[in-house]
N, C-alpha and C positions, 0 to 999 in steps of 0.2 A: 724537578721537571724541566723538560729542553723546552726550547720555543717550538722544535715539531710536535713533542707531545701535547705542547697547551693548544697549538694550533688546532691538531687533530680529535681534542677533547671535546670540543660542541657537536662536532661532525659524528662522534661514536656515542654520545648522551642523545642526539637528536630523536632516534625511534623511541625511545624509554620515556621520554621527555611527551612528546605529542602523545603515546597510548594514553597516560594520566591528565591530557587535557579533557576538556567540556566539550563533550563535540560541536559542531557550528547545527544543531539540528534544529528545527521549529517544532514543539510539541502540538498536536492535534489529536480531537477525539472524535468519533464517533457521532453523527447524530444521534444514533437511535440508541447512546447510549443514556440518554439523559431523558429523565423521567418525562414521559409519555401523556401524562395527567396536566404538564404547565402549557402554559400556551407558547408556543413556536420563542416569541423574544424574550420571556424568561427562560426557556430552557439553552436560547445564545448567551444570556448573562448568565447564568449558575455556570456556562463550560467560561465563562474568561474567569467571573469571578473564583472558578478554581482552579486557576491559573494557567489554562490552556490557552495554548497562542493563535491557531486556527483549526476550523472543523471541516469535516466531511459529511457532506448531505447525499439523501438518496435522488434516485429517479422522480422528477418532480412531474405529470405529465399538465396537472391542473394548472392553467399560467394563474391565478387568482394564486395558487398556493404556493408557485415559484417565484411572485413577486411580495407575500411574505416573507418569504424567507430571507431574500436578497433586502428588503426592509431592515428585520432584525437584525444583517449582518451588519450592513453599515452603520445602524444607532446605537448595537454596542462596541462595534468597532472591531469583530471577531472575524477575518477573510475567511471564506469557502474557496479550499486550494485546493480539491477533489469532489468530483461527484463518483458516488457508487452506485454502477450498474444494478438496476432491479432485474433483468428479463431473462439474462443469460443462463438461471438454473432451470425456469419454468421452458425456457423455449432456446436452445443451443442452437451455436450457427452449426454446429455437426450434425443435424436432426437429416435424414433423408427427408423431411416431409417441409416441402418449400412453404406453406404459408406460416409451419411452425419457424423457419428460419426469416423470414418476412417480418414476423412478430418479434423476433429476436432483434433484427438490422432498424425496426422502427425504433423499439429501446435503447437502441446506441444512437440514435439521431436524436431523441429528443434528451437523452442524457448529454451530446454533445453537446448542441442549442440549450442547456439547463447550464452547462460552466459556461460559456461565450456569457448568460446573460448574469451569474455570479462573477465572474473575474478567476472562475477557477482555470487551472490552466491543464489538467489531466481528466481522463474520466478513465476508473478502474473496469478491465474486463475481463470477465472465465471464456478462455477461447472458444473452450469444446468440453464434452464430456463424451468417456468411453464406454461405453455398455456391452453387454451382450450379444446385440445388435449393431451396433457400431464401430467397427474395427479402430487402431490404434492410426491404420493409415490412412483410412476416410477420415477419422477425424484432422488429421493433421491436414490433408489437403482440401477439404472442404471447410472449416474455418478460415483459414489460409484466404482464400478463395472470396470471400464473404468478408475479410477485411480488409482485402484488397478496396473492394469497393467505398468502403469508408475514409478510405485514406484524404481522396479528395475533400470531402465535409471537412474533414480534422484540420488539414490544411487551411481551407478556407476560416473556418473559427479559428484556426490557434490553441487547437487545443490537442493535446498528447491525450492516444489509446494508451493507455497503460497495463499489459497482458500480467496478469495475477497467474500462479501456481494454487492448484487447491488438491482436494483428498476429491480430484475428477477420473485419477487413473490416467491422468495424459500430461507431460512435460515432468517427469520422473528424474530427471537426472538436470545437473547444473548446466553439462554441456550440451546435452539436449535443448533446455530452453536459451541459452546462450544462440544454436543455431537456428530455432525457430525467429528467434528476433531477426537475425541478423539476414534474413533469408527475404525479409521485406525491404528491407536496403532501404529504408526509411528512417527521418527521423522523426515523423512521428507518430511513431510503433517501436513503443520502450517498455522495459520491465517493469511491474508493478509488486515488489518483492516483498513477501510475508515472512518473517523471522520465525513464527510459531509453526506454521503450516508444513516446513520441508523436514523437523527435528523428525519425522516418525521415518524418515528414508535416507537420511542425510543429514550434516553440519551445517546449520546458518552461514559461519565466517566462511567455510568453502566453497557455497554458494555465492555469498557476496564478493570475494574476491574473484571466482569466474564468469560473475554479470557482472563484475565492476562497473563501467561506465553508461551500461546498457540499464542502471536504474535512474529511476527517475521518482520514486515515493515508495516508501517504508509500510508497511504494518509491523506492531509489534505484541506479540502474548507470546505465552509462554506455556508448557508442554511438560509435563512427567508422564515417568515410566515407574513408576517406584509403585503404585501400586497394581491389582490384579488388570486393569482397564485401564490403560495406557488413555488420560484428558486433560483437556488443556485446563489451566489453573491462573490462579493471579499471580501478577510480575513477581517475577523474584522468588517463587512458592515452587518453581518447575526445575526441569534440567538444563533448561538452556542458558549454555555459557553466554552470558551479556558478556563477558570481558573481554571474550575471544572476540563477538560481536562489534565491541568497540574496536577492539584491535584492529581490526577488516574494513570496518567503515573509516579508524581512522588511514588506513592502507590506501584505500582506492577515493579519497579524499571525497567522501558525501558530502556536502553541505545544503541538503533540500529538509524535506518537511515525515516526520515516522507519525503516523495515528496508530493511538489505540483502539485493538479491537476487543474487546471483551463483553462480559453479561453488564447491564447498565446498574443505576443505581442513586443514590439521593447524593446530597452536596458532600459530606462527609467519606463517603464513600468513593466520589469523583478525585475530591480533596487527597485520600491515600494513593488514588491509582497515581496521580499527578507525582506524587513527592517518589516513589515506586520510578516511574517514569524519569524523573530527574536522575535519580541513583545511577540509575542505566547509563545515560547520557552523559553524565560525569565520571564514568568507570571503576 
């Protein structure tokens, strides 16, 4: 070996090297994945005690029930780094019908005001949805339109919209939602990317390498096609390439927070999604 090849030998090991690291990720799960029956701060200690690092809560609108929550988080010591949108499926901001979109903009305010008073720093949102009735272009400029107006609140709290992709019929393609972000010229109206959600139209890692930097929080389940009815499944049970996934994330350098989204479940059950979850993270 020359002193150029040894020189150049870390330099050509380096991508091989980082795909097989740990990614820098924070594990998080699901409120409403944790059994329903315990009271609010045992169900924050069953998700640390199975070794999840932070959660995501819903739309709180009750403040007696918002300052539970914010209780149990800090006495088991579990951060809420996301709240998720409740209003957006019942009442779209692409709805022609203004007080249905009213109902929808009140739900992103007080889900705003809900992370300001957790410490979380995103609130997840479904832009629009397409119908029958609702073209692909009203929906794009009339959401649009409608979080325009939010921008200011978000600003003021500090807290990132985070636009989700779902099975809406709308933001279809990577570059597509790549330009819809980028069309607010905002930062804070960023990607809120699901790994499971785009496998039925598209590759996770090619999505993730063309939102690169435009994400900002993770979901992660997993997706087969193997039998008659193409459903999502538990981690590791599906089609989707986690390795590729790591490769991507390790590409465009994440280092924020993935929650799991799946059907809930008791401590044991929490316990396997966690170690599932780890697998993934370690490559």
């Amino acid at each position: 070996m020359t002193r150029r090849t040894l020189l150049a030998a870390p330099i050509l090991a380096a991508p091989f090297a980082a795909s097989a690291a740990r990614l820098p990720i924070r594990k998080a799960v699901e409120f409403s994945m944790l059994p329903n029956t315990l009271p609010v701060l045992d169900r924050f200690q069953l998700a640390r005690d199975c070794g999840f690092e932070q959660i995501e809560c819903p739309t709180t609108p009750e403040p007696a029930k918002a300052e539970e929550i914010l209780a149990a988080s800090r006495k088991v010591g579990l951060p809420i780094h996301s709240v998720m949108n409740s209003e957006h499926w019942r009442s779209p901001l692409s709805d022609p019908n203004p007080a249905v979109v009213e109902r929808s903009l009140e739900g992103m305010r007080t889900s705003l005001h809900n992370a300001k008073l957790w410490g979380a720093d995103t609130v997840l949102l479904v832009p629009a949805v397409v119908t029958p009735e609702v073209s692909y272009a009203q929906a794009w400029e009339r959401s649009q339109r409608q979080i325009r107006t939010l921008i200011p609140l978000a600003q003021e709290l500090k807290v990132i919209i985070g636009i989700e992709e779902v099975w809406n019929k709308f933001l279809l393609s990577p570059l597509e939602f790549a330009r819809y972000i980028d069309e607010f010229n905002s930062p804070w109206i960023r990607a809120y990317f699901d790994v499971g959600n785009v496998a039925i139209n598209g590759y996770p890692h090619d999505w993730i390498r063309t939102l690169n930097k435009r994400i900002v929080k993770l979901h992660f389940k997993d997706f087969s096609f193997r039998k008659r009815v193409a459903e999502f499944t538990p981690l590791l049970e599906g089609d989707i390439d986690f390795k590729a996934v790591h490769a991507a994330l390790v590409d465009i350098g994440y280092r924020g927070t993935a929650t799991v989204e799946l059907s809930g479940g008791d401590g044991a059950y929490l316990k396997e999604v966690n170690n599932r979850f780890e697998k993934i993270l370690a490559g």
